[in-house]
C-alpha positions as CSV (number, residue, x, y, z in Angstrom):
1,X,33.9,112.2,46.6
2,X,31.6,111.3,43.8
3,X,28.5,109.1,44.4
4,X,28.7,105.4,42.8
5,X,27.0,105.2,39.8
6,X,23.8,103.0,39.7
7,X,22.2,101.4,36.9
8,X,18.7,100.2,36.7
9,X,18.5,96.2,35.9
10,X,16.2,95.5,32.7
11,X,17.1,91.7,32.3
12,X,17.1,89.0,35.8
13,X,18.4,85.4,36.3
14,X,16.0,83.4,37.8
15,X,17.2,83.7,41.1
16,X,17.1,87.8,40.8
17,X,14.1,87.5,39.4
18,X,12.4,85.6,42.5
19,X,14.3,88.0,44.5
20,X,12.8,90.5,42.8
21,X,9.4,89.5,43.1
22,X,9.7,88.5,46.4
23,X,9.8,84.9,46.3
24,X,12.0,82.0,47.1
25,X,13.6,80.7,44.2
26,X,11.9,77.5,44.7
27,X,8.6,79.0,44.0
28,X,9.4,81.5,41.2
29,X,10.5,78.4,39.5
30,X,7.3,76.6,40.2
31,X,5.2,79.8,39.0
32,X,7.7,79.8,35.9
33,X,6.6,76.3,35.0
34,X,2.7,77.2,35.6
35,X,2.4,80.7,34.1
36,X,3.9,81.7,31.0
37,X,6.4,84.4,31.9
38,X,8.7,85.4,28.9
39,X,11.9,84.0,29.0
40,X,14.2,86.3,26.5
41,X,18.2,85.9,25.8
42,X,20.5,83.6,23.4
43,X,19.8,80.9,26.5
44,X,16.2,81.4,27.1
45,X,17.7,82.1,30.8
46,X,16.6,85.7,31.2
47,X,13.7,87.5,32.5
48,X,12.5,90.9,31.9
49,X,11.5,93.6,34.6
50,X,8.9,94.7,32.0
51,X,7.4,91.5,32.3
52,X,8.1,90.7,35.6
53,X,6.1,93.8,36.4
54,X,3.0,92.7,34.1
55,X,3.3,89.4,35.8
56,X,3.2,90.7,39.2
57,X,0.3,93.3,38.5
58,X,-2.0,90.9,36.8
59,X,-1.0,86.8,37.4
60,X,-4.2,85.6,35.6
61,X,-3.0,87.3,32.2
62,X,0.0,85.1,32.3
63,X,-1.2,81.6,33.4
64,X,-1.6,78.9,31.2
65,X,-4.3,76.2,32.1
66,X,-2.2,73.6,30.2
67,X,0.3,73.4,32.4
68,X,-0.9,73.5,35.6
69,X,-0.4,70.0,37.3
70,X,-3.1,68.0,38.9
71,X,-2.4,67.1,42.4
72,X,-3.5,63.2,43.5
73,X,-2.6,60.1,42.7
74,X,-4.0,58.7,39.5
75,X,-4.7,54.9,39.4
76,X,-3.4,53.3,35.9
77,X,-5.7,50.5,34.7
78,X,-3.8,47.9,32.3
Protein backbone atom coordinates (compact mmCIF):
# COMPACT_ATOMS: atom_id res chain seq x y z
CA UNK A 1 0.00 0.00 0.00
CA UNK A 2 1.31 3.38 -1.20
CA UNK A 3 2.13 6.21 1.26
CA UNK A 4 -0.47 9.36 1.09
CA UNK A 5 0.91 11.98 -0.72
CA UNK A 6 1.86 15.24 1.12
CA UNK A 7 2.18 18.61 -0.07
CA UNK A 8 3.93 21.39 1.47
CA UNK A 9 1.54 24.55 2.30
CA UNK A 10 2.98 27.91 0.71
CA UNK A 11 -0.17 30.17 1.34
CA UNK A 12 -2.21 30.09 5.21
CA UNK A 13 -5.61 31.57 6.41
CA UNK A 14 -5.31 33.48 9.23
CA UNK A 15 -6.16 30.87 11.51
CA UNK A 16 -3.40 28.38 9.85
CA UNK A 17 -1.23 30.96 10.01
CA UNK A 18 -1.45 31.60 13.90
CA UNK A 19 -1.44 27.86 14.08
CA UNK A 20 1.53 27.95 12.32
CA UNK A 21 3.33 30.31 14.30
CA UNK A 22 2.22 29.13 17.27
CA UNK A 23 -0.29 31.46 18.45
CA UNK A 24 -3.81 31.76 19.27
CA UNK A 25 -5.73 33.23 16.58
CA UNK A 26 -6.58 36.08 18.78
CA UNK A 27 -3.06 37.22 18.94
CA UNK A 28 -1.85 36.63 15.39
CA UNK A 29 -4.65 38.86 14.58
CA UNK A 30 -3.50 41.47 16.98
CA UNK A 31 0.30 41.07 15.70
CA UNK A 32 -1.35 41.32 12.12
CA UNK A 33 -2.76 44.70 12.92
CA UNK A 34 0.63 45.93 14.59
CA UNK A 35 3.32 44.56 12.24
CA UNK A 36 3.07 44.72 8.68
CA UNK A 37 2.95 40.98 7.59
CA UNK A 38 2.09 40.63 3.75
CA UNK A 39 -1.20 39.78 3.12
CA UNK A 40 -1.23 38.28 -0.74
CA UNK A 41 -4.42 36.71 -2.68
CA UNK A 42 -7.48 38.25 -4.87
CA UNK A 43 -9.03 38.79 -1.02
CA UNK A 44 -6.01 40.11 0.72
CA UNK A 45 -6.91 36.92 3.06
CA UNK A 46 -3.76 34.97 2.62
CA UNK A 47 -0.46 34.67 4.19
CA UNK A 48 2.73 33.38 2.91
CA UNK A 49 5.07 30.75 4.73
CA UNK A 50 7.88 32.79 3.13
CA UNK A 51 6.90 35.61 5.08
CA UNK A 52 5.66 34.02 7.92
CA UNK A 53 9.11 32.68 8.27
CA UNK A 54 10.78 36.25 7.95
CA UNK A 55 8.34 37.42 10.44
CA UNK A 56 9.04 34.90 12.86
CA UNK A 57 12.94 35.11 12.56
CA UNK A 58 13.20 38.82 12.84
CA UNK A 59 9.67 40.65 14.25
CA UNK A 60 11.40 44.13 14.45
CA UNK A 61 11.82 44.09 10.41
CA UNK A 62 8.14 43.89 10.14
CA UNK A 63 6.62 46.22 12.72
CA UNK A 64 5.28 49.45 11.95
CA UNK A 65 5.48 52.23 14.68
CA UNK A 66 2.26 53.74 13.08
CA UNK A 67 0.07 51.41 14.16
CA UNK A 68 0.86 50.39 17.38
CA UNK A 69 -2.01 51.55 19.74
CA UNK A 70 -1.46 53.52 22.86
CA UNK A 71 -2.70 51.94 25.86
CA UNK A 72 -4.63 54.54 28.64
CA UNK A 73 -7.33 56.49 28.66
CA UNK A 74 -6.92 59.85 26.94
CA UNK A 75 -8.97 62.87 28.41
CA UNK A 76 -10.76 64.95 25.48
CA UNK A 77 -10.84 68.67 26.26
CA UNK A 78 -13.82 70.64 24.38
Amino acid sequence: MSKPLRVERHFFNQREAAEYCGYSTAKFRQFAKDYDIPKCGPNKDRYRKVDLDSFMACPGDFFNPLRVRKAGFVPVEV
